[in-house]
C-alpha positions as CSV (number, residue, x, y, z in Angstrom):
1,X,103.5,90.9,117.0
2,X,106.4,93.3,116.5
3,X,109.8,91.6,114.9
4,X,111.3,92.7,118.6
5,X,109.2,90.4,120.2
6,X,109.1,87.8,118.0
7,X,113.0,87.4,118.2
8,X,112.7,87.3,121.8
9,X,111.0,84.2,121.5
10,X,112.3,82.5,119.0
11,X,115.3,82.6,121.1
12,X,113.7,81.4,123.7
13,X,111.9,78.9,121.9
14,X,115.4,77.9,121.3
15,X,117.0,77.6,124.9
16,X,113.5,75.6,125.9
17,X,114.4,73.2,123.4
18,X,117.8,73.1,124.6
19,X,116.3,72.3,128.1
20,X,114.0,70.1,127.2
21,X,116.9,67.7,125.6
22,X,118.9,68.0,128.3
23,X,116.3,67.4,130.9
24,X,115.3,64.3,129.0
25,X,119.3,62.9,128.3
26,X,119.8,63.4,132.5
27,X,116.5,61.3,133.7
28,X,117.3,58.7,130.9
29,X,120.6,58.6,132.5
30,X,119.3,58.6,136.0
31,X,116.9,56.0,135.4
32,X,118.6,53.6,133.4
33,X,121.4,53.5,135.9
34,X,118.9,53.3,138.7
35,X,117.2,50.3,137.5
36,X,120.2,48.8,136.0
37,X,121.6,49.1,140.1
38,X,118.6,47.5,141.2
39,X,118.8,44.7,138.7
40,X,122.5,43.7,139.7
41,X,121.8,43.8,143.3
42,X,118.9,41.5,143.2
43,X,120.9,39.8,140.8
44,X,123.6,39.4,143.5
45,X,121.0,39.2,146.5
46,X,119.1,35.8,144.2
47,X,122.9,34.6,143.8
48,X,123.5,34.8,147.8
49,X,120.3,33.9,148.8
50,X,119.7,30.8,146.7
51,X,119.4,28.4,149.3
52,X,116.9,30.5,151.2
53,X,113.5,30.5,149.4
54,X,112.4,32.8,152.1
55,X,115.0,35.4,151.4
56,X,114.9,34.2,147.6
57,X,111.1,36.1,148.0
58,X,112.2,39.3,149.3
59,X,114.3,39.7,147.2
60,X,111.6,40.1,144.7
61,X,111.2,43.7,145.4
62,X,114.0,44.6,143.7
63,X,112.5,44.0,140.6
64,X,109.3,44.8,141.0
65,X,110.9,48.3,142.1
66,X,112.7,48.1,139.0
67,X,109.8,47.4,136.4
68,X,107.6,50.4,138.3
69,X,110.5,52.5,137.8
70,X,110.7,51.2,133.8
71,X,107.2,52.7,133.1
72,X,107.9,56.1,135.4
73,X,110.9,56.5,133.3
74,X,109.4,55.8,129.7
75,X,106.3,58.9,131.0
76,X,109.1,61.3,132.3
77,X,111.4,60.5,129.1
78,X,108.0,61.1,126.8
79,X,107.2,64.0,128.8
80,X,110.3,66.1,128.6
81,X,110.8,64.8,124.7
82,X,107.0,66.2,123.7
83,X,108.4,69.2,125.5
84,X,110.8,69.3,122.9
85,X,108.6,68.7,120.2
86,X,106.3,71.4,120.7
87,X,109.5,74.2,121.0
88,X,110.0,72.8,117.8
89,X,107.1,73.5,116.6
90,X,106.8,76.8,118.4
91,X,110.5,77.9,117.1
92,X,108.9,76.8,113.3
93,X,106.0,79.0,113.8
94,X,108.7,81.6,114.8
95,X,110.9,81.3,111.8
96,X,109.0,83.2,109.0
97,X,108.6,86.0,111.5
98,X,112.1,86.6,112.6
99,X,113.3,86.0,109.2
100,X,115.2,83.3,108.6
101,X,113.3,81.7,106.5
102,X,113.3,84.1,103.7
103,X,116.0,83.6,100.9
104,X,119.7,84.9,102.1
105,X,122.0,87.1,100.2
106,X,124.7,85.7,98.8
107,X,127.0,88.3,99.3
108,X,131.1,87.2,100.0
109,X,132.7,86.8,103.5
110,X,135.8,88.4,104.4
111,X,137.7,85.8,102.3
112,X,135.6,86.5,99.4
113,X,134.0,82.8,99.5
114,X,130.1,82.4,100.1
115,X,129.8,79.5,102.6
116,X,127.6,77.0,101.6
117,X,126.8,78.5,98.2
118,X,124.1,76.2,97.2
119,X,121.9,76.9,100.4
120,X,119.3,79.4,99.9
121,X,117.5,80.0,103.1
122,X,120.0,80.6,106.6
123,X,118.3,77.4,108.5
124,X,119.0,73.9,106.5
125,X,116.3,72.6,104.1
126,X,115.7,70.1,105.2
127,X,114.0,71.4,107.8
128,X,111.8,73.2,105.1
129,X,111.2,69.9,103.6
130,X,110.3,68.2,107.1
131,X,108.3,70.6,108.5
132,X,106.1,71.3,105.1
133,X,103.9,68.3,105.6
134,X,102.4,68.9,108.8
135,X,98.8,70.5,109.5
136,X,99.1,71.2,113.2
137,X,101.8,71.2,115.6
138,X,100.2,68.3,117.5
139,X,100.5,66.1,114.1
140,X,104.2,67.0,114.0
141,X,104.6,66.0,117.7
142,X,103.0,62.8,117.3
143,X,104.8,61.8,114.4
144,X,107.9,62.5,116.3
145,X,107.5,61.2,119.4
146,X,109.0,57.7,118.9
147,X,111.7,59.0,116.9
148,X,115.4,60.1,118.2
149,X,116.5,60.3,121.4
150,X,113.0,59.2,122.7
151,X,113.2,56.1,120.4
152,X,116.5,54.9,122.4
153,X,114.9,55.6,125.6
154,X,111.4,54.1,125.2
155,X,112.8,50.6,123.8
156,X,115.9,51.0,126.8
157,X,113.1,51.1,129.2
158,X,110.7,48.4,127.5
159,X,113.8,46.0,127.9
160,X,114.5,46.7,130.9
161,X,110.6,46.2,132.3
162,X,110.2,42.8,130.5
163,X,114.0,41.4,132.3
164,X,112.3,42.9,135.2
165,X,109.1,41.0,134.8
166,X,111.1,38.3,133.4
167,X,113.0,38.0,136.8
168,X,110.0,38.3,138.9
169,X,108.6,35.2,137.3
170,X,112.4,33.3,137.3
171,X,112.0,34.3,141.2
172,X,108.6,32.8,142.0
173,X,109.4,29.6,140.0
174,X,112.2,29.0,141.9
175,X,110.5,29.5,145.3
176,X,107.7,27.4,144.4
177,X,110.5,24.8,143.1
178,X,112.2,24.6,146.5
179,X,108.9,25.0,148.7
């Protein structure tokens, strides 16, 4: 592969990442405000309803809605986040090729000061360091999956499922309670 080409997709081994996160932040958002609605309305419906055990049982969709839509959100969120991962690991690959991980020069800016003097390589080392121990991407990927902004959105979502499920079985109680 020509350095021409390999730029080219290191770049765009960058934008995909850049997607990817977005893509994951907006259907965590979406989600966790859809079932959140859901909750407070059959919240609101089991407050209005109590003295109707009839009612009291359709209400019960609500959060059986909401606990379906728990575990579609945790695939999508895990979906779009190993996305991520794996332009990671493609924009890693990338590096060497393109260049940036050889050792920079150290010459002056216009000031005269060399920002950062104690880095050697352009991208942080830290990414050398985290990177290093990895055999294959898919190792890297799997290591990472429950970490970041998937971690937040995997144990949002869990939460939400078990007050969900937690609801259902408040719900049935009470119906059988009043039958």
């Amino acid at each position: 592969m020509d350095d021409g080409r390999a730029f080219e997709l290191y770049k765009l081994a960058n934008q995909h990442q850049i997607s990817w996160l977005n893509l994951h932040r907006q259907h965590l958002q979406q989600y966790f405000v859809l079932i959140a609605a859901l909750f407070g309305a059959s919240l609101g419906a089991i407050y209005h309803f109590r003295h109707d055990p009839w009612f009291t049982i359709a209400v019960i969709v609500g959060p059986l809605l909401g606990a379906l839509l728990s575990i579609t959100a945790v695939g999508m969120c895990d979906r779009f986040y190993r996305s991520f991962l794996e332009s990671v690991t493609i924009h890693a690959k990338l590096a060497p090729i393109v260049g940036v991980t050889e050792k920079r020069s150290m010459l002056p800016n216009k000031k005269g000061t060399i920002p950062f003097p104690d880095d050697i390589h352009y991208i942080p080392e830290r990414w050398f360091e985290s990177r290093s121990c990895f055999k294959t991407s898919e190792d890297f990927v799997q290591k990472h999956m429950r970490l970041g902004a998937n971690r937040f959105a995997f144990w949002s979502f869990r939460i939400l499922l078990v007050a969900n499920i937690l609801f259902i079985i408040g719900i049935i109680i009470n119906v059988v309670r009043t039958i």
